[in-house]
C-alpha positions in Angstrom: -4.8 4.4 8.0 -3.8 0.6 8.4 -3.6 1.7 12.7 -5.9 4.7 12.9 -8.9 3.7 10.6 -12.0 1.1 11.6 -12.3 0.3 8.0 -9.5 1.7 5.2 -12.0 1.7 2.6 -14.4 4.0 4.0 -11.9 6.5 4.8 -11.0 6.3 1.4 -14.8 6.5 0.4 -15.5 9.2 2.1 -12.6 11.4 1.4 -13.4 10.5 -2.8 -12.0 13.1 -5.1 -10.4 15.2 -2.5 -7.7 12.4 -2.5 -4.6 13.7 -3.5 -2.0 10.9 -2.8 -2.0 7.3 -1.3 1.0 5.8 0.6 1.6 2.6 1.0 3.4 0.3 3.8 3.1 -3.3 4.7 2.5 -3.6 8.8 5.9 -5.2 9.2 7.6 -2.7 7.0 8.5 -5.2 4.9 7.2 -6.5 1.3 3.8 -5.8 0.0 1.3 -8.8 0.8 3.5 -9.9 3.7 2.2 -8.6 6.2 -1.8 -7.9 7.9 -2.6 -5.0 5.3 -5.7 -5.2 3.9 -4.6 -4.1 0.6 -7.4 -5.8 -1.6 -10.1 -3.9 0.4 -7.9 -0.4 -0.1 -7.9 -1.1 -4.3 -11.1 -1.7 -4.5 -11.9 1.3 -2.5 -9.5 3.4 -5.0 -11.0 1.8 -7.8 -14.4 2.5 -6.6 -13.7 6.1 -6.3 -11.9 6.4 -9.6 -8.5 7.2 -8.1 -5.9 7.8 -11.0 -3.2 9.6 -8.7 0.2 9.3 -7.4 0.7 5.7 -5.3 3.5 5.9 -2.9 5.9 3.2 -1.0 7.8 3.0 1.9 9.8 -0.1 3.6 12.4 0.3 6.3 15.3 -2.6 7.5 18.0 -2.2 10.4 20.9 -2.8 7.4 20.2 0.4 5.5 19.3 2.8 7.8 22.3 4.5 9.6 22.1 3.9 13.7 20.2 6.7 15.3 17.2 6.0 13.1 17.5 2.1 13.8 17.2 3.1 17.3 14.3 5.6 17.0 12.0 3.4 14.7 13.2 0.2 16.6 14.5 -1.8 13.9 15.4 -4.6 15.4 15.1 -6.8 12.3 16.0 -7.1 8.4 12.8 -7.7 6.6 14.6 -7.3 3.0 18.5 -6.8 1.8 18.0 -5.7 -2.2 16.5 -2.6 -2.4 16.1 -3.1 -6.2 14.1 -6.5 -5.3 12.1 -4.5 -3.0 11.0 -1.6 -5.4 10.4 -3.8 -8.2 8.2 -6.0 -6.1 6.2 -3.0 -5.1 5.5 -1.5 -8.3 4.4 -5.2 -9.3 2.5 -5.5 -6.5 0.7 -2.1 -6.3 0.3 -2.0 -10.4 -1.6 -5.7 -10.5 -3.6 -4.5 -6.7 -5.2 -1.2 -8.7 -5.3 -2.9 -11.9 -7.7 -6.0 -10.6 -9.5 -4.1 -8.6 -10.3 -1.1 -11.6 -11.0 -4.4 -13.8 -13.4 -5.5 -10.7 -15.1 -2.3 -11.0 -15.2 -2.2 -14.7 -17.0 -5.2 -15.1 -19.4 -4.8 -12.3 -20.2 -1.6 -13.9 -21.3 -3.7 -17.2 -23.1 -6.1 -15.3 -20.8 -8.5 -16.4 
């Protein structure tokens, strides 16, 4: 959605409960938040629509992926060496994004 949508949240508006799954990468395939990924404007979007489901995550780095793949996906760079540092940085990341932005919606749903 990050290349092919105008504006994330409206696709994610506008597809509402039919969403089943969202999937998350950063632009340079890297960490969460380091890269031009909107991902405050894609919370709120699946806060706003009450999204509760399944958040996935996906990174890729020359050092782990075995050769032909480096060459097809042009990896020409090592955005991250622990993979364990990686995934628990995601789950931070995306667990704190949903949570302030269903907290954001909570309270302007109160007036508050």
């Amino acid at each position: 959605m990050n290349i092919e949508e105008a504006d994330v949240a409206a696709a994610i508006e506008a597809c509402g409960d039919r969403l089943a799954y969202f999937h998350a990468s950063e632009s340079n395939r890297g960490y969460l938040g380091s890269g031009s990924v909107d991902f405050d404007a894609g919370f709120a979007a699946l806060a706003g629509i009450g999204y509760d489901g399944p958040i996935g995550f996906e990174s890729f780095t020359a050092s782990a992926a075995p050769e032909p793949l480096v060459r097809s996906m042009a990896l020409w760079r090592d955005v991250w060496h622990d993979p364990v540092d990686l995934a628990t940085q995601a789950r931070e990341f995306l667990a704190d994004g949903i949570a302030t932005a269903r907290q954001a919606v909570a309270t302007s749903a109160t007036g508050g």
